[in-house]
mmCIF file of the N, C-alpha and C atoms, coordinates in Angstrom:
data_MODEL
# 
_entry.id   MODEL 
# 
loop_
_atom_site.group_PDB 
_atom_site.id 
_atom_site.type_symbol 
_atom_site.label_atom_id 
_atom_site.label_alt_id 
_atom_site.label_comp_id 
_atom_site.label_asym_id 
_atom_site.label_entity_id 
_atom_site.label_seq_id 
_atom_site.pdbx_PDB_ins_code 
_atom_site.Cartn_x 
_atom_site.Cartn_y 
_atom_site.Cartn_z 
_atom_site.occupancy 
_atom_site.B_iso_or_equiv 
_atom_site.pdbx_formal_charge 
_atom_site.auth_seq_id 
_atom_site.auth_comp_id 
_atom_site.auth_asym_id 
_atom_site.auth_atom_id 
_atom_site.pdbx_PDB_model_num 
ATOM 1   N N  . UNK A 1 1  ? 249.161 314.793 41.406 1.00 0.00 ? 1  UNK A N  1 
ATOM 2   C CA . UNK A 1 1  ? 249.141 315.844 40.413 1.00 0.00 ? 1  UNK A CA 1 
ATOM 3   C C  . UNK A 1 1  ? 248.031 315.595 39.392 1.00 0.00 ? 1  UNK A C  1 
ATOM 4   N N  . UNK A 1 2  ? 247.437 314.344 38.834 1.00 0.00 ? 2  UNK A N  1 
ATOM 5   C CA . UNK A 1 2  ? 246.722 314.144 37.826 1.00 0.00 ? 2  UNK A CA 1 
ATOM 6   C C  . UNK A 1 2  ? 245.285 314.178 38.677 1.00 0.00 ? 2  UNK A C  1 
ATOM 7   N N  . UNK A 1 3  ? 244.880 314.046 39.579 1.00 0.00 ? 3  UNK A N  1 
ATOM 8   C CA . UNK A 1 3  ? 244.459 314.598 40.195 1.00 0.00 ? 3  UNK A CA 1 
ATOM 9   C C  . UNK A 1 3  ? 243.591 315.708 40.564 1.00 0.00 ? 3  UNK A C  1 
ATOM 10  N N  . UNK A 1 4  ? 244.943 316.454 40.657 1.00 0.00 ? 4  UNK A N  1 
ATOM 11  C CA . UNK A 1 4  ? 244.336 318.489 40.559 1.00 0.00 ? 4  UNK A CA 1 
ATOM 12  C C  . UNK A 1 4  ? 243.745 318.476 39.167 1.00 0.00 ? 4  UNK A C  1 
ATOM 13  N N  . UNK A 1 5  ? 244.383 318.238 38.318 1.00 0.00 ? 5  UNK A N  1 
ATOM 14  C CA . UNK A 1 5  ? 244.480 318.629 36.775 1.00 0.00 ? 5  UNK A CA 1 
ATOM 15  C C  . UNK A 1 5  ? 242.599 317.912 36.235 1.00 0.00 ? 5  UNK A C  1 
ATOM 16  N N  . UNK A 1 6  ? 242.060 316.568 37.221 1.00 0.00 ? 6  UNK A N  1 
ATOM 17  C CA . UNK A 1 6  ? 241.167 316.213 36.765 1.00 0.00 ? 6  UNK A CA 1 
ATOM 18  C C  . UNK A 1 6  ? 239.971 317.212 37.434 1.00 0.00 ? 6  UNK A C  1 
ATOM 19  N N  . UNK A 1 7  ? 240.425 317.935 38.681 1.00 0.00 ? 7  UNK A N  1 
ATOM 20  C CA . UNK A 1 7  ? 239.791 318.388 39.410 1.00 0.00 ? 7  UNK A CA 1 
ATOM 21  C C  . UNK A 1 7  ? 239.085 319.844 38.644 1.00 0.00 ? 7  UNK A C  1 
ATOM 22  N N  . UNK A 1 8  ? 240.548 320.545 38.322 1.00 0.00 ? 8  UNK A N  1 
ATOM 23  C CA . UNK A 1 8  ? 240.840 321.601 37.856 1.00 0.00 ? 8  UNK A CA 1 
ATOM 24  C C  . UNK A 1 8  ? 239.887 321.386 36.102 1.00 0.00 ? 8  UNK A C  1 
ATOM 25  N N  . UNK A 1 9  ? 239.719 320.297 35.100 1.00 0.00 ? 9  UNK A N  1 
ATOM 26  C CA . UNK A 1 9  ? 239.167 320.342 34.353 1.00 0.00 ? 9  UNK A CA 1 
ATOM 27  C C  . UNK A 1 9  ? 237.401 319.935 34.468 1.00 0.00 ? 9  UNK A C  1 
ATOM 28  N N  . UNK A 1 10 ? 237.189 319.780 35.930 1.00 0.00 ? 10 UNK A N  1 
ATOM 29  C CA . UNK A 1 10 ? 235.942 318.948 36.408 1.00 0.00 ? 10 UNK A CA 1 
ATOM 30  C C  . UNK A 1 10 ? 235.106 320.778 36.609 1.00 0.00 ? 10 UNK A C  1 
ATOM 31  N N  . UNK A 1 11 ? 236.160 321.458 37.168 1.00 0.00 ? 11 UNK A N  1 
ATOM 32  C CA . UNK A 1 11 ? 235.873 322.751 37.864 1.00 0.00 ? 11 UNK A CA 1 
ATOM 33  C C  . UNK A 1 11 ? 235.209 323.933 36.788 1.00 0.00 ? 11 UNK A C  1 
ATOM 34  N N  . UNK A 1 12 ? 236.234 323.808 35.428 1.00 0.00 ? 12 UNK A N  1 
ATOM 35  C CA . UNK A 1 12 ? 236.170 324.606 34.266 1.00 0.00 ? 12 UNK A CA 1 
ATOM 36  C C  . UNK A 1 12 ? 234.572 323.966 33.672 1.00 0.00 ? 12 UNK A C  1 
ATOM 37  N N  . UNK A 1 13 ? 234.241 322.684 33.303 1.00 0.00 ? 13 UNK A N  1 
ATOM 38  C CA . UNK A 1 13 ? 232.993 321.886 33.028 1.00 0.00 ? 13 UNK A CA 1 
ATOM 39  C C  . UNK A 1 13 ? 232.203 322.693 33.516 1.00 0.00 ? 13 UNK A C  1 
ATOM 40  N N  . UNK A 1 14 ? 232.326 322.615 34.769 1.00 0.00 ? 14 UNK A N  1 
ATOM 41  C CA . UNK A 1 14 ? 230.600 323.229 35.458 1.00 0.00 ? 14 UNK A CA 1 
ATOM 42  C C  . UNK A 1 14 ? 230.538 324.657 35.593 1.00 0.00 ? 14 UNK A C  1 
ATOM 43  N N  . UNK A 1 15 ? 232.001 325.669 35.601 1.00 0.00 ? 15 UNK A N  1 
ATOM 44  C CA . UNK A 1 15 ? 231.621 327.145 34.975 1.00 0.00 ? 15 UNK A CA 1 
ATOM 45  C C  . UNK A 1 15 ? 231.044 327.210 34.260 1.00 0.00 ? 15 UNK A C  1 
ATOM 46  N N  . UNK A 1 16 ? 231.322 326.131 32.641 1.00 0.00 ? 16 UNK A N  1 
ATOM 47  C CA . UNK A 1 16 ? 231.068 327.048 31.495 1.00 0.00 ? 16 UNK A CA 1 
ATOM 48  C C  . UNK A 1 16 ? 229.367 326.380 31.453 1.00 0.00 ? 16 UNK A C  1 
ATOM 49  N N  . UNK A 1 17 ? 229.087 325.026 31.964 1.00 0.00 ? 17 UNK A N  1 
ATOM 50  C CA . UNK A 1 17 ? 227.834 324.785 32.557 1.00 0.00 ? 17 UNK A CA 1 
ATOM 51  C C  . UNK A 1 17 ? 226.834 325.921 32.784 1.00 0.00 ? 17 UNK A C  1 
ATOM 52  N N  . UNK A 1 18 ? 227.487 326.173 33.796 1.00 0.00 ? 18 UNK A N  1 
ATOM 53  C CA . UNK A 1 18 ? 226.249 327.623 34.744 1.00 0.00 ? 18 UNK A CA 1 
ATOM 54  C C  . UNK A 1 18 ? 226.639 328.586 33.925 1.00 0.00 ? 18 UNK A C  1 
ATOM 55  N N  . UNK A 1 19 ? 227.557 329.056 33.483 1.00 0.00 ? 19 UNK A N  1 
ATOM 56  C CA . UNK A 1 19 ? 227.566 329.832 32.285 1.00 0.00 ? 19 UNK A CA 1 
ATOM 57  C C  . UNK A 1 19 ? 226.363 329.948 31.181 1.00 0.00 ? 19 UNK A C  1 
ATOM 58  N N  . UNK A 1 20 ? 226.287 328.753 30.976 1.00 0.00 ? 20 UNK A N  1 
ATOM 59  C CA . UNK A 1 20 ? 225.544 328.339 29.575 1.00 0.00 ? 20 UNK A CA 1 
ATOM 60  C C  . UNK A 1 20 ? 224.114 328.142 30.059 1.00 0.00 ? 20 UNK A C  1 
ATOM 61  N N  . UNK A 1 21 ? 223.918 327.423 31.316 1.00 0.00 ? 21 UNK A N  1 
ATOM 62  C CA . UNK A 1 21 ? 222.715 327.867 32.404 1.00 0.00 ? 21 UNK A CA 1 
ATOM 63  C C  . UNK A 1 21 ? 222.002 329.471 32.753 1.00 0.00 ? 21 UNK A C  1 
ATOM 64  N N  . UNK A 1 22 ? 223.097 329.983 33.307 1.00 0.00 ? 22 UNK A N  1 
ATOM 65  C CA . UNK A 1 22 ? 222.883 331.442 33.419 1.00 0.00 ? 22 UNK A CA 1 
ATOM 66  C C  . UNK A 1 22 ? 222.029 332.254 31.730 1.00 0.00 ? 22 UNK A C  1 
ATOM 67  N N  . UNK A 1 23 ? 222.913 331.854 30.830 1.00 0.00 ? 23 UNK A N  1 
ATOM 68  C CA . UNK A 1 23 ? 222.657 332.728 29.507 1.00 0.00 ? 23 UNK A CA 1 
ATOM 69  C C  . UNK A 1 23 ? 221.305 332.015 28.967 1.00 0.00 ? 23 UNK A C  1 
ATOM 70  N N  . UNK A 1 24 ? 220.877 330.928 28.947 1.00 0.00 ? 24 UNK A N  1 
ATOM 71  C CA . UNK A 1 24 ? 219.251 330.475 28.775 1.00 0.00 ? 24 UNK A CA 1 
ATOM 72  C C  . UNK A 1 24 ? 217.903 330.993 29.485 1.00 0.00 ? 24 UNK A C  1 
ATOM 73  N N  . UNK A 1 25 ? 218.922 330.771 30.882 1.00 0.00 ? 25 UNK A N  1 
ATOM 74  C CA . UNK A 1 25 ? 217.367 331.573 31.813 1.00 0.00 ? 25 UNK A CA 1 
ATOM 75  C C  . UNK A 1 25 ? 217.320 333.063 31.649 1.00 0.00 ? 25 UNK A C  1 
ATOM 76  N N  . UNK A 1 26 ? 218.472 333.976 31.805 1.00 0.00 ? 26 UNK A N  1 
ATOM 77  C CA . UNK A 1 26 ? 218.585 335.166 31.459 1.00 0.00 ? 26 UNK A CA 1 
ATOM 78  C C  . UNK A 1 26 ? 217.453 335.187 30.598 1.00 0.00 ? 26 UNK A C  1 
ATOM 79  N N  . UNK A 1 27 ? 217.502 334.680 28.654 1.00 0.00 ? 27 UNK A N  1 
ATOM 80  C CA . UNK A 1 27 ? 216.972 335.192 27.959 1.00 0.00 ? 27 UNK A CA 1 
ATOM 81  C C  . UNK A 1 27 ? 215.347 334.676 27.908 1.00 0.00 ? 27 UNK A C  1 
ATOM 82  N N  . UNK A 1 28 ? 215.323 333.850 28.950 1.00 0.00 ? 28 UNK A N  1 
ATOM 83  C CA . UNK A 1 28 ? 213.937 333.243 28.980 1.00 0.00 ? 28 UNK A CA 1 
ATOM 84  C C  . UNK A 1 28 ? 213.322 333.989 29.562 1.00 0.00 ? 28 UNK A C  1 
ATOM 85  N N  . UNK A 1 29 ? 213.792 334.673 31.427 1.00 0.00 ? 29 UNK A N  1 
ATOM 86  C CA . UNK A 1 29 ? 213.224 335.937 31.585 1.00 0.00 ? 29 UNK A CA 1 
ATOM 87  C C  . UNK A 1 29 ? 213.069 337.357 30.734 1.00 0.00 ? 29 UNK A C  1 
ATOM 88  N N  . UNK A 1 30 ? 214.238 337.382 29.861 1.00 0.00 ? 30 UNK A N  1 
ATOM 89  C CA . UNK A 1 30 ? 213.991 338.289 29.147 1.00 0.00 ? 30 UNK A CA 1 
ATOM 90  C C  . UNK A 1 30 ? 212.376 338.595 28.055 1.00 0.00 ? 30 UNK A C  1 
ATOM 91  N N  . UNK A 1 31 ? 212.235 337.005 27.697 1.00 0.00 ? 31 UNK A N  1 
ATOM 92  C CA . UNK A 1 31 ? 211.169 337.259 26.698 1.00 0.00 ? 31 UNK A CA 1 
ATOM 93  C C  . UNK A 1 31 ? 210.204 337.023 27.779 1.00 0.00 ? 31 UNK A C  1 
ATOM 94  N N  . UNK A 1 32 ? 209.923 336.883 28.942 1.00 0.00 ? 32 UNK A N  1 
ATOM 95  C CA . UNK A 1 32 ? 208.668 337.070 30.058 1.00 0.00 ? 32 UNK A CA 1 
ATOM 96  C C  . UNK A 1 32 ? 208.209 338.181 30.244 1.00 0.00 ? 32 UNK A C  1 
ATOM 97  N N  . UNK A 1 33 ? 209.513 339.272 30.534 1.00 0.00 ? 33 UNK A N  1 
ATOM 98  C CA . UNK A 1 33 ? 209.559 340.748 30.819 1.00 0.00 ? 33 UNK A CA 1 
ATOM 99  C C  . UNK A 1 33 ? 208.819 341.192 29.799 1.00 0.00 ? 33 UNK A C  1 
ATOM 100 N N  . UNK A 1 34 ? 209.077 340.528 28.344 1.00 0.00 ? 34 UNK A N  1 
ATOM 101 C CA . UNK A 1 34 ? 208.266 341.515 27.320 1.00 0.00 ? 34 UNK A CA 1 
ATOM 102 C C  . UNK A 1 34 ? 207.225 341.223 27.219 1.00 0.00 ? 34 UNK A C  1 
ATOM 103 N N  . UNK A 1 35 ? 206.756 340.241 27.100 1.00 0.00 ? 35 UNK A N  1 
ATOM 104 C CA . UNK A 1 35 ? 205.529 339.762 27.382 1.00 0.00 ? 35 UNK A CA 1 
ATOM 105 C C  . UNK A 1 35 ? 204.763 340.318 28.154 1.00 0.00 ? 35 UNK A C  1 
ATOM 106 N N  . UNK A 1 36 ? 205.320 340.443 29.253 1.00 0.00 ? 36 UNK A N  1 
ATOM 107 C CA . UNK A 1 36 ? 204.683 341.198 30.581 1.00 0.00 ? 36 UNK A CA 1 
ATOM 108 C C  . UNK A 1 36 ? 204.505 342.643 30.175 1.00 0.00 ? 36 UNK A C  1 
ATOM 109 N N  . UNK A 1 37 ? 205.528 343.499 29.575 1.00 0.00 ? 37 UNK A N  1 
ATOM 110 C CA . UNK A 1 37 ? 205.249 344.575 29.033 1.00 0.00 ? 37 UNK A CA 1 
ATOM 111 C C  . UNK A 1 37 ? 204.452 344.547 27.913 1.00 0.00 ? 37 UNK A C  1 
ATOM 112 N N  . UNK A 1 38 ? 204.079 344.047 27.138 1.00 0.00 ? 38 UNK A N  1 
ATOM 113 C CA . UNK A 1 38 ? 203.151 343.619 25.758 1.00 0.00 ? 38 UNK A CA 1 
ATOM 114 C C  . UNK A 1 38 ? 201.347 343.880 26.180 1.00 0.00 ? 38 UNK A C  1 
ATOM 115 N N  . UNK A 1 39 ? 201.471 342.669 27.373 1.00 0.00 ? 39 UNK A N  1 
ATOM 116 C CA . UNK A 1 39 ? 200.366 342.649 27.781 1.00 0.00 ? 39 UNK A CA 1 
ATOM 117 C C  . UNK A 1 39 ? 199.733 344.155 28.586 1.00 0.00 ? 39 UNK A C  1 
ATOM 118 N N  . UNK A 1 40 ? 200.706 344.381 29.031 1.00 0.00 ? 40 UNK A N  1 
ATOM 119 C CA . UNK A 1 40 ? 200.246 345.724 29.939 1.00 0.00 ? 40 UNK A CA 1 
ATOM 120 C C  . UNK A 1 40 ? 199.859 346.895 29.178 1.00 0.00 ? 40 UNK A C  1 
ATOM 121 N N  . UNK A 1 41 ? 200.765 347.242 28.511 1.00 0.00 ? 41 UNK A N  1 
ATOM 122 C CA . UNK A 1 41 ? 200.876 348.322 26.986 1.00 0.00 ? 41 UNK A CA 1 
ATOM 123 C C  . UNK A 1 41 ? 198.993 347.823 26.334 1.00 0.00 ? 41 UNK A C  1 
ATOM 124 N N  . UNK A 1 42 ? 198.707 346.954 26.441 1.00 0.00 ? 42 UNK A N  1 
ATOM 125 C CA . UNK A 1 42 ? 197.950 346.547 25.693 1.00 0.00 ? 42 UNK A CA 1 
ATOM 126 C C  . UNK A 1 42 ? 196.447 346.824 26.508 1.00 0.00 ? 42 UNK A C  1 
ATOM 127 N N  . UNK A 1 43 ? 196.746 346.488 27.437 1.00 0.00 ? 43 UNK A N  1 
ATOM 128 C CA . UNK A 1 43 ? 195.598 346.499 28.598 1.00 0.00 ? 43 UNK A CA 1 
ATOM 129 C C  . UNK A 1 43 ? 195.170 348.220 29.145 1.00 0.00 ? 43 UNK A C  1 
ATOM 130 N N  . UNK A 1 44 ? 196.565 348.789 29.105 1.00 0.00 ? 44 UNK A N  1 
ATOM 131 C CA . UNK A 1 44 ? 196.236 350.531 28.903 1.00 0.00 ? 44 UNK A CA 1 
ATOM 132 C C  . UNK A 1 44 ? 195.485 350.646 27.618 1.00 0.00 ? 44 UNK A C  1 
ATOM 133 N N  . UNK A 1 45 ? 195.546 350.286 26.696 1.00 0.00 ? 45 UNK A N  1 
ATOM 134 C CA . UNK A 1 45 ? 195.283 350.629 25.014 1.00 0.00 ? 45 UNK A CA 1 
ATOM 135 C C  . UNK A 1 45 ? 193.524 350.263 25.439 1.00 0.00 ? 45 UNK A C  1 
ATOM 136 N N  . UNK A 1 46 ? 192.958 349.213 25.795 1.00 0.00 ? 46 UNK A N  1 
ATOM 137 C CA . UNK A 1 46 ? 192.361 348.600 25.926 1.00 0.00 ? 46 UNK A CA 1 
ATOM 138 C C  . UNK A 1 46 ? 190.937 349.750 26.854 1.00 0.00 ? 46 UNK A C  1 
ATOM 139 N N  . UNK A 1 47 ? 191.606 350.046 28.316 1.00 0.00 ? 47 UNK A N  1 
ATOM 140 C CA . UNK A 1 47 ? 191.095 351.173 29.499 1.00 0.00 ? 47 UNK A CA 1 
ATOM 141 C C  . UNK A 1 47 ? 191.054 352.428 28.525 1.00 0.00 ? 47 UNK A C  1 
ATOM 142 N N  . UNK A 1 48 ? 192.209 352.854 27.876 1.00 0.00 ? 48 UNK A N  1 
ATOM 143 C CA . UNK A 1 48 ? 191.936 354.362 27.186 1.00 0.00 ? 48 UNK A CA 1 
ATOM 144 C C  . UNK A 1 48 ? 190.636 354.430 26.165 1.00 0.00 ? 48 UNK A C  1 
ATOM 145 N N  . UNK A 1 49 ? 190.744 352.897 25.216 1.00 0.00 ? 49 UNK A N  1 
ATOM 146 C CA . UNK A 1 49 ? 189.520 352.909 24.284 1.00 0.00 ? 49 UNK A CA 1 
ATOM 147 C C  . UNK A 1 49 ? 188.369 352.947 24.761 1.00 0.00 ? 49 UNK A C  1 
ATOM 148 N N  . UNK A 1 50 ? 188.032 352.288 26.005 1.00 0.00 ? 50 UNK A N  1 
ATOM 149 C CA . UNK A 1 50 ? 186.368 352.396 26.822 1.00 0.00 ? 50 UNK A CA 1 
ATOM 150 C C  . UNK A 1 50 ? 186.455 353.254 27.283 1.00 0.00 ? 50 UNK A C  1 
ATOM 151 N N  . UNK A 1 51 ? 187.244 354.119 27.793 1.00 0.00 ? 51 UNK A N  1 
ATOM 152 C CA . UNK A 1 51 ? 187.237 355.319 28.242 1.00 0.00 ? 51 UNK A CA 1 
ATOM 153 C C  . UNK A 1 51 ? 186.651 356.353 27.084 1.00 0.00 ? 51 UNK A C  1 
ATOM 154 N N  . UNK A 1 52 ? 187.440 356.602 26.350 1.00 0.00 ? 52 UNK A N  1 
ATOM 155 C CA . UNK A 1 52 ? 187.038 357.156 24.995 1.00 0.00 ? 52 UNK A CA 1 
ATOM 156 C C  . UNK A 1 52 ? 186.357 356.850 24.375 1.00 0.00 ? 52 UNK A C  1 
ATOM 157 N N  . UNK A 1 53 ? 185.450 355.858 24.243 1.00 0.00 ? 53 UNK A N  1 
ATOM 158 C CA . UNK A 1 53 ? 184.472 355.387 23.415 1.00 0.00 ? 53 UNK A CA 1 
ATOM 159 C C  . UNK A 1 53 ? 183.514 355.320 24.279 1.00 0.00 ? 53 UNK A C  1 
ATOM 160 N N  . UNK A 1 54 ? 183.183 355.611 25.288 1.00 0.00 ? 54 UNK A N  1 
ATOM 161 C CA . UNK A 1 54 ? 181.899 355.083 26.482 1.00 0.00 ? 54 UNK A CA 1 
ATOM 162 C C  . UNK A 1 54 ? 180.505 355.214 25.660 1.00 0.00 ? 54 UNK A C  1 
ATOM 163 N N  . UNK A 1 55 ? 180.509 356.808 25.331 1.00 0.00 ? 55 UNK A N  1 
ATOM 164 C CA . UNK A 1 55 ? 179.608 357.417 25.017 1.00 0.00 ? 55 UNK A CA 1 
ATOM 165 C C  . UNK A 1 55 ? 178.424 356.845 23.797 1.00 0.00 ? 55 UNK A C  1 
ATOM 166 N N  . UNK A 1 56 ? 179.664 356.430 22.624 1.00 0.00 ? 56 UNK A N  1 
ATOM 167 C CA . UNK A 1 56 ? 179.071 355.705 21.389 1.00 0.00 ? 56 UNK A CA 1 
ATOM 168 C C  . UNK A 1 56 ? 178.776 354.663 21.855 1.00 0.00 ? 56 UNK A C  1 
ATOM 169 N N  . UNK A 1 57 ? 179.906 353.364 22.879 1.00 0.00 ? 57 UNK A N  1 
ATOM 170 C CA . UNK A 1 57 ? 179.660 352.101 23.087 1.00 0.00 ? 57 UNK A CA 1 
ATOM 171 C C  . UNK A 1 57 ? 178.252 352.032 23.868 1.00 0.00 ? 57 UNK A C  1 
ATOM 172 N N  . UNK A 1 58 ? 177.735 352.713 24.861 1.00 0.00 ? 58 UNK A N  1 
ATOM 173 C CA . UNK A 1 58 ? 176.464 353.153 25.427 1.00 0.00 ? 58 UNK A CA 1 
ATOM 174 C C  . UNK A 1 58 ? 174.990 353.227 24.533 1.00 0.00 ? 58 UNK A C  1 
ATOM 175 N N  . UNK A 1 59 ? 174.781 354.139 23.503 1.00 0.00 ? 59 UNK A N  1 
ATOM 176 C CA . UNK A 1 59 ? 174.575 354.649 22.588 1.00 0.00 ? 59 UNK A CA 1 
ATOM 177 C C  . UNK A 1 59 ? 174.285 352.781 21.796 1.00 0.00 ? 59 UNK A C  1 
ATOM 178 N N  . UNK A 1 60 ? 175.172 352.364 21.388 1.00 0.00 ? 60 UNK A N  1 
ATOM 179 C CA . UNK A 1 60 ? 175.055 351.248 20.813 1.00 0.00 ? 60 UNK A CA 1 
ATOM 180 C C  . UNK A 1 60 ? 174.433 349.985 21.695 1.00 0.00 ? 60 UNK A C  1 
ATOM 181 N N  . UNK A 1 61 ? 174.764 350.330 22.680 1.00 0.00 ? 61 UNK A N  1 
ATOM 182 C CA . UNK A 1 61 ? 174.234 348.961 23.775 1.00 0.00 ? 61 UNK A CA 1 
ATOM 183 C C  . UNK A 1 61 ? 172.564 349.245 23.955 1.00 0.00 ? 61 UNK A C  1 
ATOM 184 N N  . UNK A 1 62 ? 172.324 350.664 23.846 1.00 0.00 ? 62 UNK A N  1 
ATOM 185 C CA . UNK A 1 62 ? 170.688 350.653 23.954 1.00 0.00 ? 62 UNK A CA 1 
ATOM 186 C C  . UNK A 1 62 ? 170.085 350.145 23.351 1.00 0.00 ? 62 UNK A C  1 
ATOM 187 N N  . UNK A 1 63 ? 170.414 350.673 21.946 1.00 0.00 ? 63 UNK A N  1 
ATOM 188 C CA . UNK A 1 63 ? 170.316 350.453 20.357 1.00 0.00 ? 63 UNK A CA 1 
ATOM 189 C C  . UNK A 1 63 ? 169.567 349.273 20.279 1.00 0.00 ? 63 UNK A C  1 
ATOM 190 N N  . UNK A 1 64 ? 170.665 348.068 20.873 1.00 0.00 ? 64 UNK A N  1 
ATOM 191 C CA . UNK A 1 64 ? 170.754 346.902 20.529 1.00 0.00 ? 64 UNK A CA 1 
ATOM 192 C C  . UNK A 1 64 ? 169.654 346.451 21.664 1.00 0.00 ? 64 UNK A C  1 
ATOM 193 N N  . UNK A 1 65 ? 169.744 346.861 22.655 1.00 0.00 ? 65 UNK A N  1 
ATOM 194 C CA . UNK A 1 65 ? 168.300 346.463 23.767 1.00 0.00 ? 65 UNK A CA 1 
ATOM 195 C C  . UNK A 1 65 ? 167.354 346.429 23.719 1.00 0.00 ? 65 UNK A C  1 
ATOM 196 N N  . UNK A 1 66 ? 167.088 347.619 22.924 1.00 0.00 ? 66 UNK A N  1 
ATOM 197 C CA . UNK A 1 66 ? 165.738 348.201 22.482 1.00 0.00 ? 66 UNK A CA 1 
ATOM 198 C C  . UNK A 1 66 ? 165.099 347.558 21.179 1.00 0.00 ? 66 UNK A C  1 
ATOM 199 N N  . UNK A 1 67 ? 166.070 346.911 20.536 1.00 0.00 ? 67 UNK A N  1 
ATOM 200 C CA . UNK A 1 67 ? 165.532 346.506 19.524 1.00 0.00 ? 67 UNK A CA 1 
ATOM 201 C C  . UNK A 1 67 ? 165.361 344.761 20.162 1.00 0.00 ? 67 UNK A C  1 
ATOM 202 N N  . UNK A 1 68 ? 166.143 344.015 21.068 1.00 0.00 ? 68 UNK A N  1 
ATOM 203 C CA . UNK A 1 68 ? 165.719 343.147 21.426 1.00 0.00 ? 68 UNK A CA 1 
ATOM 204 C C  . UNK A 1 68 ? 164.542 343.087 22.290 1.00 0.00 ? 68 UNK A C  1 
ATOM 205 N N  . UNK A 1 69 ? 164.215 344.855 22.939 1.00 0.00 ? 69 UNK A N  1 
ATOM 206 C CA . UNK A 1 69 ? 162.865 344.382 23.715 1.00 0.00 ? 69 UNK A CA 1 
ATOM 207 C C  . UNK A 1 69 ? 161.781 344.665 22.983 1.00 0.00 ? 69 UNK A C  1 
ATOM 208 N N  . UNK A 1 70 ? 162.095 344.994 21.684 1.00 0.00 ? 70 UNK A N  1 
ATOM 209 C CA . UNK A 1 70 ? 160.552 344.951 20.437 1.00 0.00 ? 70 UNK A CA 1 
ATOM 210 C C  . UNK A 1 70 ? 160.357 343.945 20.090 1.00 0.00 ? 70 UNK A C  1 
ATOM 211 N N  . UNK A 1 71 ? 161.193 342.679 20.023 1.00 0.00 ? 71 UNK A N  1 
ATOM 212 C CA . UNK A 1 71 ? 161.139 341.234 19.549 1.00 0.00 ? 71 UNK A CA 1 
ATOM 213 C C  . UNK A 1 71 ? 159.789 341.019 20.392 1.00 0.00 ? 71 UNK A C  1 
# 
């Protein structure tokens, strides 16, 4: 009988274990996911601005050429 009872409290240990396992990695993927969304959100932000700016950023890159090929 003392036994079961050590078995039975050996059993409850390593639930609340992987329990407490489970709820760390959970939130560790959790802050990956955002991250991962952070970066992406960011990298659109990033494509829309050269997109939208080509014209001036162009414009400025000559600018700057032209005045390095008068040096």
């Amino acid at each position: 009988m003392r036994e079961l009872t050590t078995i039975t409290r050996a059993g409850v240990l390593m639930r609340r274990l992987a329990g407490g396992l489970r709820c760390h990695w959970g939130s560790e993927g959790q802050g990956t996911t955002e991250y991962a969304i952070l970066v992406g959100v960011l990298v659109v932000i990033a494509v829309l601005a050269i997109i939208a700016f080509r014209g001036k950023v162009q414009e400025l890159w000559d600018a700057i050429a032209s005045s390095i090929g008068s040096l």
